[in-house]
C-alpha positions in Angstrom: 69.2 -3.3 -121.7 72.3 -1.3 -121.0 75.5 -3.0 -121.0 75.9 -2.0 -117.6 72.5 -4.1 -116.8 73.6 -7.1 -118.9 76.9 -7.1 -116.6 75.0 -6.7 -113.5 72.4 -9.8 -114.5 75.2 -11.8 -115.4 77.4 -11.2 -112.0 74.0 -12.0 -110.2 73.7 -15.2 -112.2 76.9 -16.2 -111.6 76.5 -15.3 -107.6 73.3 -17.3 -107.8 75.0 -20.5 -109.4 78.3 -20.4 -107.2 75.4 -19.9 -104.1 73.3 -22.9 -105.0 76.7 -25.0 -105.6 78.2 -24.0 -102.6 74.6 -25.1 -100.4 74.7 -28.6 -102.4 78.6 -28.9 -101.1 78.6 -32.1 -98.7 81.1 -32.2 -95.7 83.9 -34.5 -96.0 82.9 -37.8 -93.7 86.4 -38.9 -91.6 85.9 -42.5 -91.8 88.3 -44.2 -88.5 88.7 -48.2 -89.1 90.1 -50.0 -86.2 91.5 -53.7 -87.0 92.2 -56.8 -85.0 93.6 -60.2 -86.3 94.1 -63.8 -85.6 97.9 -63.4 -84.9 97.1 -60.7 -82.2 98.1 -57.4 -83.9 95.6 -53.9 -83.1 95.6 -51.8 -85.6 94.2 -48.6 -83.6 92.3 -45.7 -85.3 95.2 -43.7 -85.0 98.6 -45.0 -84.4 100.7 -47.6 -85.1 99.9 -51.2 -84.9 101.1 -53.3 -81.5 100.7 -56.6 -80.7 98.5 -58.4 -77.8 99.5 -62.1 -76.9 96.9 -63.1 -74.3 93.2 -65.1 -74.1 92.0 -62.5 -71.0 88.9 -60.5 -72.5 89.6 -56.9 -73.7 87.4 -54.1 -74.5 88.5 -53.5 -78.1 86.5 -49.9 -78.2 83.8 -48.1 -76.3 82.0 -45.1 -76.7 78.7 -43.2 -76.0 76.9 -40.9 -78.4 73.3 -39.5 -77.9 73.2 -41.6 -74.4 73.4 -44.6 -76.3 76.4 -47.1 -75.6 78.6 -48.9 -78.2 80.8 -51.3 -76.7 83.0 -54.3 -78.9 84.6 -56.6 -76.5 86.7 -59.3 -77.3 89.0 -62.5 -76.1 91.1 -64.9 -77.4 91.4 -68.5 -77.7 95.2 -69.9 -77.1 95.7 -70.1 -80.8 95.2 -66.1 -81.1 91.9 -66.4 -83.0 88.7 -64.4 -81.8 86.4 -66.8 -79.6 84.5 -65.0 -78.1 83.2 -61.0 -79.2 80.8 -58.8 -77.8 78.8 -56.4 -79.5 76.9 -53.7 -77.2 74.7 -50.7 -79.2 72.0 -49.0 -77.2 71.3 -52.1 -74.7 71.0 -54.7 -77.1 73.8 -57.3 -77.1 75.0 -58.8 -79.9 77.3 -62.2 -79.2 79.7 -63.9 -81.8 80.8 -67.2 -80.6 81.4 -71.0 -82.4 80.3 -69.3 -85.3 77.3 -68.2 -84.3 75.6 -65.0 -84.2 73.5 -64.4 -80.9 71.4 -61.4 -80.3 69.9 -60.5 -77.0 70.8 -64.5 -76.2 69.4 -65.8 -79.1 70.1 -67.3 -82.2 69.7 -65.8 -85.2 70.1 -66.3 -89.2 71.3 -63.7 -91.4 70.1 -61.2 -92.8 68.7 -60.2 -89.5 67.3 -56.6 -88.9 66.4 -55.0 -85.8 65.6 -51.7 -85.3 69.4 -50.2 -83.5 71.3 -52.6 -86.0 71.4 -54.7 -89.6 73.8 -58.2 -89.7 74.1 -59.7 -92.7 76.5 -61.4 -95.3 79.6 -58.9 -97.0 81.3 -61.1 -99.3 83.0 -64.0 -97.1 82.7 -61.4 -94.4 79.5 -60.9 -92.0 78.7 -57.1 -91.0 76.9 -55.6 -88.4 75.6 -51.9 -89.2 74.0 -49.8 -86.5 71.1 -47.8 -87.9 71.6 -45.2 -84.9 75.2 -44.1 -85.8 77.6 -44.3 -89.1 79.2 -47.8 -86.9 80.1 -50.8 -88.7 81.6 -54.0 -87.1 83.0 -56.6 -90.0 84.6 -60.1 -88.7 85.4 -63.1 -91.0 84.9 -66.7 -89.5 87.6 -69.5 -89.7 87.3 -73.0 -88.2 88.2 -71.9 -84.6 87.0 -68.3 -84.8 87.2 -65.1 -86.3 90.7 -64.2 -87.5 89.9 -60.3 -88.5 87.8 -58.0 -86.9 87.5 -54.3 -87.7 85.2 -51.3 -86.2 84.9 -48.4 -88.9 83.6 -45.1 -87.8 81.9 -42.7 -89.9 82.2 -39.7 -87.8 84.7 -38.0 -85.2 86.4 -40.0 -82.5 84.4 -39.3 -79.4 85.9 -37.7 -76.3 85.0 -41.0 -73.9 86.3 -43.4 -76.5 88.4 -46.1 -75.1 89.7 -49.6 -75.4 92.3 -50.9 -77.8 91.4 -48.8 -80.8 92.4 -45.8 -78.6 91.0 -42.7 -76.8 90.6 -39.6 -79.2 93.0 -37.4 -80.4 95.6 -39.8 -78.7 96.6 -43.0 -80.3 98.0 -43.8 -76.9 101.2 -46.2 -76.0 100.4 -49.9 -76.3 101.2 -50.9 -72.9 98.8 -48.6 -71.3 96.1 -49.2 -73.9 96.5 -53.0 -73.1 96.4 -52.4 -69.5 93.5 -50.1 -69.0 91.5 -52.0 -71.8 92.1 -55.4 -69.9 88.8 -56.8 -68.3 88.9 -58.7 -64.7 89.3 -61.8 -65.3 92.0 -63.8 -63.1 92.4 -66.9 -64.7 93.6 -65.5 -68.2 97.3 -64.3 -69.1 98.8 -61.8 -71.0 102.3 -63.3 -72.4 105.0 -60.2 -73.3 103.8 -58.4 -76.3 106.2 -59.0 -79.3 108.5 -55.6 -79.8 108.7 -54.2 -83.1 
């Protein structure tokens, strides 16, 4: 072979590696993680955090994606610890409440699998993973409810996302976010938010 043939094989090689590397290249995954603690603070998915003092029931975040519906709602107790939280993917309701776990209104031990979600034991945490959609919902139980929640996404914000977490591409002013995530309910109260 001619030098100018060993120069063109190489640059071909090369082209063929950089190629091959360049279809094995993964796309970065955005990961959104939206918190909520005992003491009342929301941590959106984009924004700073705010406090909520108040036991009426909010919807934390909601979503649809592939005409399936993800919905986390939750309420307080008086003590600002999570009584009562509702987990909605595809139809089937998940409900944490007095420590236990209820899916589709009933009981259920962990791990539990189902074919739109997984719930099972994360270190002193409990998980539930949808199998439909890169959605994760983590809470940790205390004696008189769950004092952290968090939603993490694994994809983009969607366009009809609302609730506490926020509404996409806008992380939203608290007061609006607490009043248009605010569920009907006319015996429940929502005390002044602390001002940072």
């Amino acid at each position: 072979m001619t030098t100018q043939r060993w120069i063109l094989a190489f640059c071909l090689s090369l082209a063929s590696v950089f190629g091959t590397v360049e279809l094995f290249k993964t796309k970065e995954i955005q990961t959104y993680t939206c918190r909520t603690f005992g003491s009342g603070i929301v941590q959106p998915f984009k924004g700073k955090s705010y406090y909520v003092r108040s036991d009426c029931p909010f919807k934390l975040t909601s979503f649809n994606v592939n005409r399936g519906e993800y919905s986390v709602t939750i309420r307080r107790g008086h003590n600002g610890l999570l009584v009562q939280v509702e987990i909605i993917i595809n139809k089937v309701t998940t409900l944490l409440r007095n420590g236990h776990i209820l899916v589709q209104n009933k009981s259920v031990s962990l791990p539990y699998d189902h074919t739109y979600q997984h719930i099972f034991k994360y270190g002193i945490y409990t998980r539930l993973r949808s199998s439909l959609l890169p959605f994760t919902v983590t809470w940790h139980n205390i004696h008189g409810g769950i004092n952290s929640l968090w939603v993490t996404l694994e994809s983009e914000l969607c366009t009809d996302m609302c609730g506490l977490c926020g509404k996409q591409n806008v992380a939203g002013h608290r007061d609006e976010l607490i009043r248009d995530s605010k569920l009907h309910d006319h015996r429940c109260k929502i005390r002044d938010p602390v001002r940072s």
